[in-house]
ROMAR-636192 format. One record per residue (C-alpha): residue number from 0; residue in one letter; x, y, z. Coordinates in Angstrom, 3 decimals. Layout:
<nodes>
NUM | a | X | Y | Z
...
</nodes>
This chain:
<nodes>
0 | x | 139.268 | 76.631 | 72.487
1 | x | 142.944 | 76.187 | 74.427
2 | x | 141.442 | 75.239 | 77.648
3 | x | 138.743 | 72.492 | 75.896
4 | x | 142.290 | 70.655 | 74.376
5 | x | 144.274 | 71.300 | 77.771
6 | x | 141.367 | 69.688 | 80.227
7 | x | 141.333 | 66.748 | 77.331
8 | x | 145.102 | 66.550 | 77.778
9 | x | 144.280 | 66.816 | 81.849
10 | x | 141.774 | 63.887 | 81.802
11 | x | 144.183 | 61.782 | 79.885
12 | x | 146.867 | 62.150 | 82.427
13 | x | 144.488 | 61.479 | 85.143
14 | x | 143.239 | 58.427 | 84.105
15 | x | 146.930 | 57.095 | 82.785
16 | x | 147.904 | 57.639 | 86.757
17 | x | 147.540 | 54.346 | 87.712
18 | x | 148.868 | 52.585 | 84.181
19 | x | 152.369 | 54.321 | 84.842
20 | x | 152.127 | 53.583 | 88.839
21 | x | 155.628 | 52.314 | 90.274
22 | x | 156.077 | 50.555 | 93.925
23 | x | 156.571 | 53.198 | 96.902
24 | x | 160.049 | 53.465 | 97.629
25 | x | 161.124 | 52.354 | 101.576
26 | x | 160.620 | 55.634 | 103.084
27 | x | 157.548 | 56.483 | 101.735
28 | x | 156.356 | 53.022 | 102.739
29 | x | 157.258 | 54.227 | 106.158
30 | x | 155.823 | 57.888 | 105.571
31 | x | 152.045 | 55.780 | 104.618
32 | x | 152.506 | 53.589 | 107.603
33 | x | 152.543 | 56.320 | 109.826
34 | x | 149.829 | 57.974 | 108.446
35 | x | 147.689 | 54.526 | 108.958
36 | x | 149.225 | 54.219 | 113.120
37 | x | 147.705 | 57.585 | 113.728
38 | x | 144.174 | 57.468 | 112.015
39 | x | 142.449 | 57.056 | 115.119
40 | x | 144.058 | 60.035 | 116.497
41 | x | 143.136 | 61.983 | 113.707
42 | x | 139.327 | 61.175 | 113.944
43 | x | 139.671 | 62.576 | 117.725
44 | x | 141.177 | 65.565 | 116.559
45 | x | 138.810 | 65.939 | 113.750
46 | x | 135.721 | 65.499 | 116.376
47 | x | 137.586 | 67.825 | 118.630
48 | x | 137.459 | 70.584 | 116.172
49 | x | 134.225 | 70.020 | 114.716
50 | x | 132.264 | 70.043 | 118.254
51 | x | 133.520 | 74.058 | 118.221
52 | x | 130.710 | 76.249 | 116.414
53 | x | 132.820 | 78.249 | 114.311
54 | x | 130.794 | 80.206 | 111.947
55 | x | 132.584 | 82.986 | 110.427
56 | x | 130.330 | 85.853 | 112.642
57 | x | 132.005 | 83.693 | 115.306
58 | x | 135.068 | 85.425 | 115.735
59 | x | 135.281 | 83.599 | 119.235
60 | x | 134.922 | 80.171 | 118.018
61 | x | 136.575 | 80.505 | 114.978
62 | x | 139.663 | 81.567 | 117.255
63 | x | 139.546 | 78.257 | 118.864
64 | x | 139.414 | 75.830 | 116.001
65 | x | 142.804 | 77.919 | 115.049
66 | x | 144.287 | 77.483 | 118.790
67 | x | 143.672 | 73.683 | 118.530
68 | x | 145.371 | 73.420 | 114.654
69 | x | 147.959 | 75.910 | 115.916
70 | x | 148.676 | 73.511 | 119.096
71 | x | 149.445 | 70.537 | 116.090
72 | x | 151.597 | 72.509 | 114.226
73 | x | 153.721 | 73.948 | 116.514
74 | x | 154.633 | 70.610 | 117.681
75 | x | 155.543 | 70.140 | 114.236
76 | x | 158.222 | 72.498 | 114.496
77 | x | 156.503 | 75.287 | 112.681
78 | x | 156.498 | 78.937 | 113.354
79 | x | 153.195 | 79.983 | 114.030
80 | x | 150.813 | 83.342 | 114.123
81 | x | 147.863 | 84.609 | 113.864
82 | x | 147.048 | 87.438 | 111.423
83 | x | 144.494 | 89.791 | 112.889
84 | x | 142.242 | 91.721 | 110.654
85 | x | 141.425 | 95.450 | 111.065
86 | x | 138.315 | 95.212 | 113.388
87 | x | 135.863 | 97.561 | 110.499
88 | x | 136.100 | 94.081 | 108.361
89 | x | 134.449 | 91.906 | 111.204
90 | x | 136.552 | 88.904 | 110.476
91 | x | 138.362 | 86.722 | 113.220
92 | x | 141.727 | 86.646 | 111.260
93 | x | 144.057 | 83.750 | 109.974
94 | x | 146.086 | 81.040 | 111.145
95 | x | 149.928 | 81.019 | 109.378
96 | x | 152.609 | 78.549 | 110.115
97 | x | 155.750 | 78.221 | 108.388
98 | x | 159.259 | 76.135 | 107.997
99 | x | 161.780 | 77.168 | 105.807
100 | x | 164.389 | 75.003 | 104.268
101 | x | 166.540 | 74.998 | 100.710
102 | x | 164.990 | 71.697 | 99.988
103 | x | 163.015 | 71.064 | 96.646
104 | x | 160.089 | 72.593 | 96.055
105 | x | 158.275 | 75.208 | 98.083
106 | x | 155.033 | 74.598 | 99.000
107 | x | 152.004 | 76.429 | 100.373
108 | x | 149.050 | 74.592 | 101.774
109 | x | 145.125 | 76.057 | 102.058
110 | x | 142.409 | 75.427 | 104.529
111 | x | 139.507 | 77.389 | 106.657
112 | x | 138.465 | 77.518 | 110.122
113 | x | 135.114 | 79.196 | 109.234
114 | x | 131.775 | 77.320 | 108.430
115 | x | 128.368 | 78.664 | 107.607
116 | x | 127.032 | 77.153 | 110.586
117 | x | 126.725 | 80.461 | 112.862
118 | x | 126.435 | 80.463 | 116.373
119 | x | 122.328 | 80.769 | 116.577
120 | x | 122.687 | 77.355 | 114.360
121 | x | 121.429 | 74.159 | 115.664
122 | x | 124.577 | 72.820 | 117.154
123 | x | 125.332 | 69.569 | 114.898
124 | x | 128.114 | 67.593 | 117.229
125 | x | 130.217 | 64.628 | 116.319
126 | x | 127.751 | 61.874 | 115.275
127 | x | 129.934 | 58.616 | 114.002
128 | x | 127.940 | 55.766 | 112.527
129 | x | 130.191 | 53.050 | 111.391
130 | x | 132.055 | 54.361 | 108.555
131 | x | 130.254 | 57.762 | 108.532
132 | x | 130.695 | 60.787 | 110.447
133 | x | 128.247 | 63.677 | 110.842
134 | x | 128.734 | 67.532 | 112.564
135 | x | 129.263 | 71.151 | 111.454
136 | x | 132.003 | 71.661 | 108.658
137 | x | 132.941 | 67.838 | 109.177
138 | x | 134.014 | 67.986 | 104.963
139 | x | 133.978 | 71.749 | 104.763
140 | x | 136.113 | 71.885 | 105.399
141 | x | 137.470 | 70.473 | 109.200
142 | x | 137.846 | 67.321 | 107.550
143 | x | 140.839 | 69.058 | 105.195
144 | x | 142.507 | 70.797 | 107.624
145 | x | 142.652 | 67.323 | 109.482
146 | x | 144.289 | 65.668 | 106.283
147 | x | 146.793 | 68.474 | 106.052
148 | x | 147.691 | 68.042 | 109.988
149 | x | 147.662 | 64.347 | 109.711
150 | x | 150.193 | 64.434 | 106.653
151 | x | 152.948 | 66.920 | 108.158
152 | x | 152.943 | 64.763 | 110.806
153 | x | 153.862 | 61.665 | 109.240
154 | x | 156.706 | 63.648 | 107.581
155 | x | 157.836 | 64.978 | 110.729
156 | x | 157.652 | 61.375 | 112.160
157 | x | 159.870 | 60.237 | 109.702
158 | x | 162.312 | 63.172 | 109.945
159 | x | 161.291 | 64.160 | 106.145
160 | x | 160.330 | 67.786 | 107.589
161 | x | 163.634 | 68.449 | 107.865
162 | x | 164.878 | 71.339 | 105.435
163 | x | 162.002 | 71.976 | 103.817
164 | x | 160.150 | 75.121 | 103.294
165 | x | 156.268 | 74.469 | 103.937
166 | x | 153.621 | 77.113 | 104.911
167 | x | 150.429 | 76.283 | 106.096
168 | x | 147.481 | 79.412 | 105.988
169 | x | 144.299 | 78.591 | 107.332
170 | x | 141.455 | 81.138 | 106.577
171 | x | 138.973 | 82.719 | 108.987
172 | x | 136.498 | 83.485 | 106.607
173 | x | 136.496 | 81.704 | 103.434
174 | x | 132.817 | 81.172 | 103.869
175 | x | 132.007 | 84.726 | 104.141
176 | x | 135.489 | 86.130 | 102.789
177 | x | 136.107 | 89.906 | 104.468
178 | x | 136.021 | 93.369 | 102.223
179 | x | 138.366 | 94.490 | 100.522
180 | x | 139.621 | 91.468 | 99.556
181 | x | 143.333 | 93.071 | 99.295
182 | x | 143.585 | 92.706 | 103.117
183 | x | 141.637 | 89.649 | 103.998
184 | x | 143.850 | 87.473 | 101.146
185 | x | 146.987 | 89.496 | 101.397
186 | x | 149.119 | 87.654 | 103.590
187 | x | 147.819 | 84.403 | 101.520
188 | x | 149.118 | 85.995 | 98.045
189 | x | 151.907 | 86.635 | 99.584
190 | x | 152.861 | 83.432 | 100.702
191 | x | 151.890 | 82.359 | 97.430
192 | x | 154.270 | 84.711 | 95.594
193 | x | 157.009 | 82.948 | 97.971
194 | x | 156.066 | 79.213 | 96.920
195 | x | 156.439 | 77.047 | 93.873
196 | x | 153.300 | 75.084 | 94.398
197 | x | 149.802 | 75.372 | 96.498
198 | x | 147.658 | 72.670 | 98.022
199 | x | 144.404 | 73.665 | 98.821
200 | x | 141.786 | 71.077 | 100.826
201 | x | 138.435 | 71.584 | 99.901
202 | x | 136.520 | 68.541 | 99.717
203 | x | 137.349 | 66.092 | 97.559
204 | x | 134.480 | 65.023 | 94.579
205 | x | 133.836 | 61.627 | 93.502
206 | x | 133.160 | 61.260 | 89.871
207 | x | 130.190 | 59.529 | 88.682
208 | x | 131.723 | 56.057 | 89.567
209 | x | 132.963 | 57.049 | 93.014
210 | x | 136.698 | 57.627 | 92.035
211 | x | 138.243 | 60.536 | 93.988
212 | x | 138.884 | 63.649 | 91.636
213 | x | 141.777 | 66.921 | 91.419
214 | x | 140.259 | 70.770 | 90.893
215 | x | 142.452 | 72.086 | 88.469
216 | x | 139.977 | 74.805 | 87.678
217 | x | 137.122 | 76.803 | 89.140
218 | x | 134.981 | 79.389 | 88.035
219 | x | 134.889 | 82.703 | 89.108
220 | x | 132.585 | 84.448 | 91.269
221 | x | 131.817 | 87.928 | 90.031
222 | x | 128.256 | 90.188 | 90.936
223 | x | 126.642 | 92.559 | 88.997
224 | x | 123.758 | 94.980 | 89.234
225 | x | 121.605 | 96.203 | 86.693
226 | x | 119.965 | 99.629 | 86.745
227 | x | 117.011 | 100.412 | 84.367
228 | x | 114.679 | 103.800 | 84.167
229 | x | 111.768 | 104.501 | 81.884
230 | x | 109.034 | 107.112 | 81.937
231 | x | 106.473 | 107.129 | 84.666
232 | x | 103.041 | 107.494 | 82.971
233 | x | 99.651 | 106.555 | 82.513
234 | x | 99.587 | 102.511 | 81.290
235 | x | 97.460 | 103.421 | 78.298
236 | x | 100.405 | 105.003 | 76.380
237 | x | 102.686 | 102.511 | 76.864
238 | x | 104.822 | 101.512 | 73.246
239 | x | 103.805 | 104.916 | 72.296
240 | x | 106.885 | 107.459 | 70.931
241 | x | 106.089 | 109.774 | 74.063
242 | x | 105.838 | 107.063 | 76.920
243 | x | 108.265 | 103.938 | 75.390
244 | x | 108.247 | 100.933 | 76.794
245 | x | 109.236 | 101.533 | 80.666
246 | x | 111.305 | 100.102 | 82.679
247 | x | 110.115 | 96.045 | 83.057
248 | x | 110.169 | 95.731 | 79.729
249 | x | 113.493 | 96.897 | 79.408
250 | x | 114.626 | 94.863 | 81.880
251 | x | 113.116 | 92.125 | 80.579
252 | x | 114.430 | 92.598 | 76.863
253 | x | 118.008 | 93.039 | 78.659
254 | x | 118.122 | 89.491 | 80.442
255 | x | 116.581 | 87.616 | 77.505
256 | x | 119.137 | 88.957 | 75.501
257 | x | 121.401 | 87.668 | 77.884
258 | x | 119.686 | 84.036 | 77.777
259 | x | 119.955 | 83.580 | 74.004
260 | x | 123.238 | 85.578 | 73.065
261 | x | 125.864 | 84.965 | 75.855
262 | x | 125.439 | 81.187 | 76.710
263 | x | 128.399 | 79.431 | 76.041
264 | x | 130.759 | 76.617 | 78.282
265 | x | 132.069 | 77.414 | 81.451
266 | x | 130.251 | 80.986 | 81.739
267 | x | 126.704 | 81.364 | 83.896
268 | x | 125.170 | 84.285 | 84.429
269 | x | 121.866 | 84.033 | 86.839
270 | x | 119.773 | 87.082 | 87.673
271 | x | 118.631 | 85.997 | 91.554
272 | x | 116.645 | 88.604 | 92.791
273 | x | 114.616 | 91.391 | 90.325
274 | x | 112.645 | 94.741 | 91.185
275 | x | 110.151 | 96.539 | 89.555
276 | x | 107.282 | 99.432 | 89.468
277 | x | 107.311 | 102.878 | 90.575
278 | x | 109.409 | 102.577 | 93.149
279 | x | 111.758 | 100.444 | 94.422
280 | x | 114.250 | 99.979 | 97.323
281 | x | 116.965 | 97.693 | 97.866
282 | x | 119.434 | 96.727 | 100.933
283 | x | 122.851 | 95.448 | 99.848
284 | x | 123.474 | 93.864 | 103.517
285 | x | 120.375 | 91.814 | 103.710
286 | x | 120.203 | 91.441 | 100.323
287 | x | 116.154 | 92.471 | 100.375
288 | x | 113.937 | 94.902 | 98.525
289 | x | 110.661 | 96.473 | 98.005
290 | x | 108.704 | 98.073 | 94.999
291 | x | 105.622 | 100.079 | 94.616
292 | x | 103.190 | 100.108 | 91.953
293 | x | 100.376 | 100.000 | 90.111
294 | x | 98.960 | 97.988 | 87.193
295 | x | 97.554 | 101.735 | 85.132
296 | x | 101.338 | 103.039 | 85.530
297 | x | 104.110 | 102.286 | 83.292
298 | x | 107.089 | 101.042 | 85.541
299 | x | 109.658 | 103.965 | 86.309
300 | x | 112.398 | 101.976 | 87.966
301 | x | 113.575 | 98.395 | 88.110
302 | x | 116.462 | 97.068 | 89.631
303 | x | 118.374 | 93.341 | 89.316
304 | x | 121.050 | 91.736 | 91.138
305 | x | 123.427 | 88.763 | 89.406
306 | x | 125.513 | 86.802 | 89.522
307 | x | 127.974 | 86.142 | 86.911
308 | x | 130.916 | 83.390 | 86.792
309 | x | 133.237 | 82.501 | 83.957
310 | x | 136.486 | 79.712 | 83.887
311 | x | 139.426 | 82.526 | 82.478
312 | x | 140.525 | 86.646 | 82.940
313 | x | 139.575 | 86.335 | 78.933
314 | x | 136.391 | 84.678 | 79.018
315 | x | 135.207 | 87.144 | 81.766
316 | x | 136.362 | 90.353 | 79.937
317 | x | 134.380 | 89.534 | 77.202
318 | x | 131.016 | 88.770 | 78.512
319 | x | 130.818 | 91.527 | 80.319
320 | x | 132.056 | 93.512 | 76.970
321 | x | 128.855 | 91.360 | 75.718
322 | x | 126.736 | 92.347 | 78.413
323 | x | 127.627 | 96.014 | 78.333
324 | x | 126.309 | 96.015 | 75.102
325 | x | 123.207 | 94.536 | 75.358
326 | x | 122.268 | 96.959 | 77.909
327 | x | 123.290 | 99.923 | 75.958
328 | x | 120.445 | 99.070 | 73.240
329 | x | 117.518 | 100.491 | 75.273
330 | x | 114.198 | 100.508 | 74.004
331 | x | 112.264 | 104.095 | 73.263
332 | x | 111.904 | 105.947 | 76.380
333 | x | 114.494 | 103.948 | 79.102
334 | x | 117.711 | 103.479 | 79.996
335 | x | 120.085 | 101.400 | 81.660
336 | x | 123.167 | 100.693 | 83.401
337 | x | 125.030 | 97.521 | 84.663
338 | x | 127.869 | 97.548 | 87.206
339 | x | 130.246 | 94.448 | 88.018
340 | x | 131.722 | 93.713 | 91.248
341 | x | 134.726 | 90.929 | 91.488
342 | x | 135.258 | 88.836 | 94.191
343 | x | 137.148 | 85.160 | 93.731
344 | x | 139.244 | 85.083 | 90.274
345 | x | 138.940 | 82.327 | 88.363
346 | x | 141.548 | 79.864 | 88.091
347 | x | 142.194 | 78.302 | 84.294
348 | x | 143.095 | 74.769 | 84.127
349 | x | 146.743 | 75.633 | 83.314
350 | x | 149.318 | 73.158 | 82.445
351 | x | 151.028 | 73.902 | 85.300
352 | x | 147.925 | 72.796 | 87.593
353 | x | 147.603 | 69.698 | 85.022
354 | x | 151.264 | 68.641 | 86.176
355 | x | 150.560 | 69.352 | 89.419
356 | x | 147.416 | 66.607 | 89.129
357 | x | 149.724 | 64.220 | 87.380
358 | x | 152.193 | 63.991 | 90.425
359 | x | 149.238 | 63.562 | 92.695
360 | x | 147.642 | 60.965 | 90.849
361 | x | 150.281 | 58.935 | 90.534
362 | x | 151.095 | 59.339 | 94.283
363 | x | 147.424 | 57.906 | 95.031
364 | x | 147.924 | 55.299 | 92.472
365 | x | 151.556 | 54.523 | 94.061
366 | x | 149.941 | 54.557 | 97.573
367 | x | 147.491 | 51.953 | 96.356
368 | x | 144.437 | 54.077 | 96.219
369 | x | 143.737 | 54.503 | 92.419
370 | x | 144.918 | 57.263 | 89.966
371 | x | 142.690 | 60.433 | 90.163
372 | x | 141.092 | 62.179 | 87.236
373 | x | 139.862 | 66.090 | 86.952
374 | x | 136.575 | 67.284 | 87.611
375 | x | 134.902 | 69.735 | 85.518
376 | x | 135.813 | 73.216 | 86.484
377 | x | 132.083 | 73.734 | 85.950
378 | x | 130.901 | 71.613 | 88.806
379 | x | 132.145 | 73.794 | 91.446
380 | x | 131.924 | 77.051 | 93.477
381 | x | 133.969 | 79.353 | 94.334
382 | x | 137.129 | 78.928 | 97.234
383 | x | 140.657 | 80.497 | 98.698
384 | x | 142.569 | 78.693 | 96.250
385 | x | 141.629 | 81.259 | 93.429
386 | x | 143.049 | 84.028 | 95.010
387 | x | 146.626 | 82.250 | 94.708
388 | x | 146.111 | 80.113 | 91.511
389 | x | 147.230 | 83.386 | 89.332
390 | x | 150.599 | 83.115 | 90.790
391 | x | 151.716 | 79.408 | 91.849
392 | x | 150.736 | 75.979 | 90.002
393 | x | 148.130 | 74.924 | 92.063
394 | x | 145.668 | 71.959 | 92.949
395 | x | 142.617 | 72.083 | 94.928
396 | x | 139.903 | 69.214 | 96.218
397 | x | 142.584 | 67.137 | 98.422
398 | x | 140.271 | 67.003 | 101.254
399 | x | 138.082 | 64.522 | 102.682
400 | x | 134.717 | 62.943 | 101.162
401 | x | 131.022 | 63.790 | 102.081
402 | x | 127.844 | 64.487 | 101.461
403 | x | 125.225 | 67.686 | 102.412
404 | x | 127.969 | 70.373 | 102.481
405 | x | 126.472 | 73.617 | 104.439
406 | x | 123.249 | 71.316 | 105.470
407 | x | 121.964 | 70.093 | 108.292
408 | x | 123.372 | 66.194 | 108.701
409 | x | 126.505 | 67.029 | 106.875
410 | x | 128.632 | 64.057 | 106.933
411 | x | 131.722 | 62.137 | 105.699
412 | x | 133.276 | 58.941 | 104.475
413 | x | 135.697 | 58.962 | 107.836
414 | x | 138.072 | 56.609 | 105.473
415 | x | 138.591 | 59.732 | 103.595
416 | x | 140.644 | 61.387 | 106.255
417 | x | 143.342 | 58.530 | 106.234
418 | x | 143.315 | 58.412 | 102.459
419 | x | 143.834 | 61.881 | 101.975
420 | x | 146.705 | 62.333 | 104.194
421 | x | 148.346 | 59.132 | 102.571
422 | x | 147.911 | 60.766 | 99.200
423 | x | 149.022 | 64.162 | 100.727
424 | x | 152.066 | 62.763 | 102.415
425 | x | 153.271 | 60.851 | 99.298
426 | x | 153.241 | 63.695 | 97.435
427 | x | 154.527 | 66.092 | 99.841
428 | x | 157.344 | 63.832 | 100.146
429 | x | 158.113 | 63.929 | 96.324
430 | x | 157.431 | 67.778 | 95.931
431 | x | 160.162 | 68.862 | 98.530
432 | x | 162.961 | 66.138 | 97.654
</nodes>
């Protein structure tokens, strides 16, 4: 498979990062001590940020993380604004900044305001313990947004701002992302169309040895719901040519098929929540149902609701080919029907992301802080970056490092922040030269 031989190819130049690494030239020496001067700072604007419940219900308070990151960047010398969003979506809106220049590359940069801490949460302040830091979206993603402030302002420090084009766009709701997803990602596509390369800052993952590691790929996240009728009738007849089989078994035939005949890398497909009887009921906003019946009646209805998630367009098109026709194979007396809802693309592991990776390992590796390998496109969910990854070379996990993402207690390494924005800045600097 093309994508197997390219993430091989990917690993490789992850890995030879730090073999090929070359001394920092004087202005990125000065770019890195800059970034070091003001990690203190950073950590107070981090808490600063955190200590505001913003959970993406919270229009309010997600407004106010983007007032304080909008304060930063328009001392920057960026153009700033906030993109509303039509009030029937029930989304706070997003925070864009901009520069534009006619030097090197053009590059857009990704974070969210938004955590799934809501406002009836347990408010989780600021908690530092030595080399740890705890509070509400502290790595998810507060800690990111941080890294990306912390690294345009080293650049603008050193005057290396000047004459580029940069746009920043953080999200209001990547947590919870806003219907139809043509207007809540619009003006992020379109800043995408407009750029040569985006930067998203999700958290970064540490491989099995604790090195830091690039997301070059991530899976889709697609739903689907299956349908299934049979005959209502008296239990005794069931398997018979009059009654068939009804509708559990059907359902159940479906999903096993499913199990043994789709399975494959990179695609999962996991029924989470199943219906079944005589009747049954089922509300799409609270994701909650009922059903009805007895143990002498053969089932009439059942109902499930999936998930399915896959690493290319291709890979997607034909599972659900796959899964249209398992369904279509209905035992004596039922029927069924499956429907597929997208939401985040997937983004391949293209060489163009793989180059991307290559330029920021060796930054890190320049900078000191070790070369940086891929992770497995497998090991994580969905985020923004996917939305833009179809139309810019793109590279995702450059945020900071912790543990318990959208728990109670999570935390992160509060090194992290000053790493990232060292790694950030280095390569910022070489992307726009």
């Amino acid at each position: 498979m093309r994508i197997s031989r390219l993430f091989v190819s990917l690993l490789a130049a992850g890995l030879m990062g730090g073999a090929a690494a070359q001394s920092l030239s004087p202005e990125e020496e000065r770019i890195v001590a800059l970034v070091k001067a003001n990690s203190g700072q950073a950590l107070v604007l981090l808490e600063k940020a955190v200590n505001i419940n913003s959970g993406t219900m919270n229009h309010n308070g997600v407004r106010e993380v983007g007032k304080v990151f909008r304060a930063e960047l328009d001392q920057l010398g960026f153009k700033t604004q906030w993109i509303d969003m039509p009030k029937k979506m029930q989304r706070a809106g997003h925070l864009v900044a901009t520069r534009e220049g006619k030097q090197g590359k053009r590059v857009l940069m990704i974070g969210h305001l938004d955590t799934v801490f809501e406002a009836n949460s347990p408010m989780q302040k600021w908690q530092r313990q030595g080399e740890r830091a705890s509070g509400q979206g502290v790595n998810d993603m507060k800690g990111g947004d941080v890294i990306i402030i912390e690294a345009l302002r080293a650049l603008h420090a050193a005057g290396a701002l000047d004459n580029t084009t940069i746009s920043v766009i953080f999200t209001g709701d990547e947590e919870n992302a806003g219907d139809p997803k043509e207007v809540s990602r619009r003006e992020m596509i379109n800043l995408a169309k407009r750029s040569d390369v985006a930067l998203a800052f999700e958290a970064t993952e540490l491989d099995k040895n604790g090195k830091a590691t690039g997301t070059v790929g991530r899976r889709s996240s697609t739903s689907w719901k299956l349908e299934v009728t049979g005959k209502q009738g008296h239990s005794s007849g069931i398997f018979n040519a009059h009654a068939g089989y009804g509708a559990v078994y059907e359902t159940a035939r479906i999903l096993d098929a499913f199990r043994q005949q789709l399975q494959e890398p990179n695609l999962t497909f996991s029924p989470g929540l199943i219906l079944g009887g005589t009747e049954v009921t089922y509300e799409g906003a609270a994701a909650k149902g009922t059903a009805f019946g007895k143990s002498n009646v053969i089932a009439k209805s059942a109902l499930v609701k999936g998930d399915l998630r896959f690493l290319t367009p291709e890979q997607g098109e034909q599972a659900r080919t796959r899964m249209r026709s398992i369904v279509a194979q209905s035992l004596p007396g039922t029927s069924a029907e499956i429907r597929f809802e997208d939401g985040y693309p997937p983004m391949a592991p293209t060489e163009g992301n793989l180059k991307v990776l290559e330029m920021y390992s060796k930054a890190s590796a320049d900078a000191g802080l070790g070369p940086i390998a891929a992770l497995p496109p497998g090991l994580r969910g969905a985020g923004d970056v996917q939305f833009v990854a179809p139309h810019v070379d793109s590279l995702d996990g450059l945020g900071a490092t912790g543990k318990g993402a959208h728990a109670p207690g999570e935390d992160l390494d509060v090194r992290s922040i000053e790493y990232g924005a060292i790694r950030t800045a280095v390569l910022l600097y070489r992307l726009t030269r």
